[in-house]
C-alpha positions in Angstrom: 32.5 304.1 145.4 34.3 301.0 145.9 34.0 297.7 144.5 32.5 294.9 147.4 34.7 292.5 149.4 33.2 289.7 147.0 33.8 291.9 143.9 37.4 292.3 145.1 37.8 288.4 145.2 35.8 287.3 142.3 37.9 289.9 140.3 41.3 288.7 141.9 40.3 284.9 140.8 39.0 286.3 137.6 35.4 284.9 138.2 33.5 288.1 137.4 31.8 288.7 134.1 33.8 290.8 131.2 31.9 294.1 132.5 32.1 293.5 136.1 36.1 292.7 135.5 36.9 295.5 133.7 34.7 298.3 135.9 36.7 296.8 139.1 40.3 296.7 137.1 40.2 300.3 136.6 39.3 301.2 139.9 41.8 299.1 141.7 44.5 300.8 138.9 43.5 304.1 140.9 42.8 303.0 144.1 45.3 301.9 146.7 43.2 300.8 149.6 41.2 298.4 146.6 44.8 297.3 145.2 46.1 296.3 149.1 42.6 294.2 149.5 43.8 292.7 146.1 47.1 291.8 146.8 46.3 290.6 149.8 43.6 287.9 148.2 46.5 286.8 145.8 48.8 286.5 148.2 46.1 284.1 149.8 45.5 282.3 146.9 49.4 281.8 146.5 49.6 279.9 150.2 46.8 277.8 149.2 47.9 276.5 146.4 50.8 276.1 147.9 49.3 274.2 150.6 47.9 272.1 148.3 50.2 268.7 147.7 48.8 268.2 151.3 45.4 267.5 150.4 44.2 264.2 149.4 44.8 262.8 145.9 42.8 261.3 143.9 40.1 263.8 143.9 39.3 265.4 140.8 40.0 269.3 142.2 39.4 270.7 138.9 35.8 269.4 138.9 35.3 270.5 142.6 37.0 273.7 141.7 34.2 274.0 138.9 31.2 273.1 140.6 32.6 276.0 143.5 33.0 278.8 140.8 29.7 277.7 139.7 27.9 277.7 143.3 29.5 281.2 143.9 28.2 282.4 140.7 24.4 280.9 141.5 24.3 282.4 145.2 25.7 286.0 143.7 22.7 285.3 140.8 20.1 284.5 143.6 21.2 287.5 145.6 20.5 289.9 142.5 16.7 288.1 141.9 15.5 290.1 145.2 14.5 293.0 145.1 14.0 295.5 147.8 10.7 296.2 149.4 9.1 299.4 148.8 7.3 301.6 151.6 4.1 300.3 152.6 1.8 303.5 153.1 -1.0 303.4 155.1 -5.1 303.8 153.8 -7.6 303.5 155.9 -10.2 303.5 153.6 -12.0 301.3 150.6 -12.5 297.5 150.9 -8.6 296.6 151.9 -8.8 297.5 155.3 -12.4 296.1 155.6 -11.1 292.7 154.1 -7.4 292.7 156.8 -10.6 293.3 159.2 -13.0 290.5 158.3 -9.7 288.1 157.9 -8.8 288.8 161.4 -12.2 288.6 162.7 -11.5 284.6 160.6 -8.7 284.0 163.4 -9.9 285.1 165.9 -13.0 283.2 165.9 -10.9 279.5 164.2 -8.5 280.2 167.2 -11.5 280.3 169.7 -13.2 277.3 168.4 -10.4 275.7 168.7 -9.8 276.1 172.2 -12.8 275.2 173.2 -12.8 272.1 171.7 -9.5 271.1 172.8 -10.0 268.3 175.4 -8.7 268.5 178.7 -6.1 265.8 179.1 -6.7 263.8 182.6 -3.7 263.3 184.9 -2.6 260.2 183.9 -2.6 261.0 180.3 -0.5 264.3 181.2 2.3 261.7 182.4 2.3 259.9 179.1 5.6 259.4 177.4 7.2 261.7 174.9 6.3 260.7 171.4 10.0 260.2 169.2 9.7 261.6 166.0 9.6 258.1 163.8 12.2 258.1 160.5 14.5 260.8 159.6 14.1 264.7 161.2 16.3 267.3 159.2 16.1 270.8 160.4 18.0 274.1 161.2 19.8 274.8 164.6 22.2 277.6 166.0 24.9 275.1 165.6 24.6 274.3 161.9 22.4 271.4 160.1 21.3 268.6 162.1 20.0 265.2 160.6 18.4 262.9 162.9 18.0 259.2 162.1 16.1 257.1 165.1 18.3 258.9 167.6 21.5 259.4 165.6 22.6 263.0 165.2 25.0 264.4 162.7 25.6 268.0 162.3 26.8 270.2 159.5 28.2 273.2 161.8 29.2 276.5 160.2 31.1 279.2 161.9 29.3 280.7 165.0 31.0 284.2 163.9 29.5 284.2 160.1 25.8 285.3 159.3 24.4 282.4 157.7 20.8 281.9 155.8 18.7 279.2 156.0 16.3 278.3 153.1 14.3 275.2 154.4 11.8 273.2 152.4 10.0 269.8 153.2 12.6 267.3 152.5 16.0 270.1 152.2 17.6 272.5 154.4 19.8 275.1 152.8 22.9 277.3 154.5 24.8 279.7 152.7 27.2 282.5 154.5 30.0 284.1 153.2 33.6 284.1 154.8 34.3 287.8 155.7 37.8 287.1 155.4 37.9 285.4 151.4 34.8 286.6 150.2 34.3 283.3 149.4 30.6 281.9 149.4 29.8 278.4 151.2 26.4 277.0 150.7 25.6 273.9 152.2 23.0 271.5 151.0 21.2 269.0 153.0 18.3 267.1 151.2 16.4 263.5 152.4 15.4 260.6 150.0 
């Protein structure tokens, strides 16, 4: 079995762990197709580092290059916490099915209630103005991260071609995807004070 497109480039930057390094070292020895995807990610590496004395100075890239090794590390760590689901199976019989019943019976009826108290708006309310959200709106959309303050949008856009995950709390939104092409890990954190 081959080693993973991130295995391949955490083992070519030499972030994997002494196990993890040395089970994907002596499968690349013996595989070519793993040794061409290897070569490949140094010969990436090489061009940017290369391309590197056109990038700003003055910014401490061994500290950014840190805090990235250690992100990467924390999103592979988070990925290994889940674990799959197992099969449901179905029983129809004992008190779970009788309590799924009695909590959707709970909807049902809260749902009811409250339509029939909703009040009927008149026609001149229904023309009422759209209510702006007041202070600062943070949420997910297709195009990325959006942070609205009173009408001023910016956007944290990720690639349109990458699958991206959203973890979104009260006051943080959270996108992490993973470049298909590197195998490199980008998590983007948004958070309001």
């Amino acid at each position: 079995m081959h080693p993973s497109e991130t295995d391949l480039a955490l083992y070519t930057g030499g972030d994997l762990g002494r196990w993890a390094q040395w089970r994907v070292k002596s499968h690349v020895g013996r595989c070519a197709e793993c040794l061409r995807r290897v070569e490949q990610y140094r010969s990436a590496n090489a061009y940017l580092l290369a391309e590197a004395d056109r990038l700003p100075h003055g910014l401490d890239w061994e500290r950014t290059a840190a805090e990235m090794t250690a992100n990467i590390h924390l999103g592979l760590e988070a990925g290994l916490c889940v674990t799959p689901a197992r099969p449901v199976t179905a029983q129809l019989t004992g008190w779970r099915p009788a309590l799924v019943l009695a909590s959707a019976l709970l909807i049902v009826m809260v749902a009811w209630v409250a339509h029939v108290n909703t009040p009927i708006l008149s026609p001149a309310a229904a023309q009422l103005p759209e209510i702006i959200p007041q202070g600062v709106l943070l949420e997910s959309t297709a195009a990325g991260i959006e942070l609205n303050d009173h009408g001023r949008v910016l956007t944290l856009k990720h690639p349109k071609d990458r699958e991206v995950t959203f973890s979104v709390t009260l006051d943080t939104v959270r996108a992490r995807y993973v470049d298909s092409e590197s195998g490199q890990v980008t998590i983007n954190n948004v958070y309001v004070q």
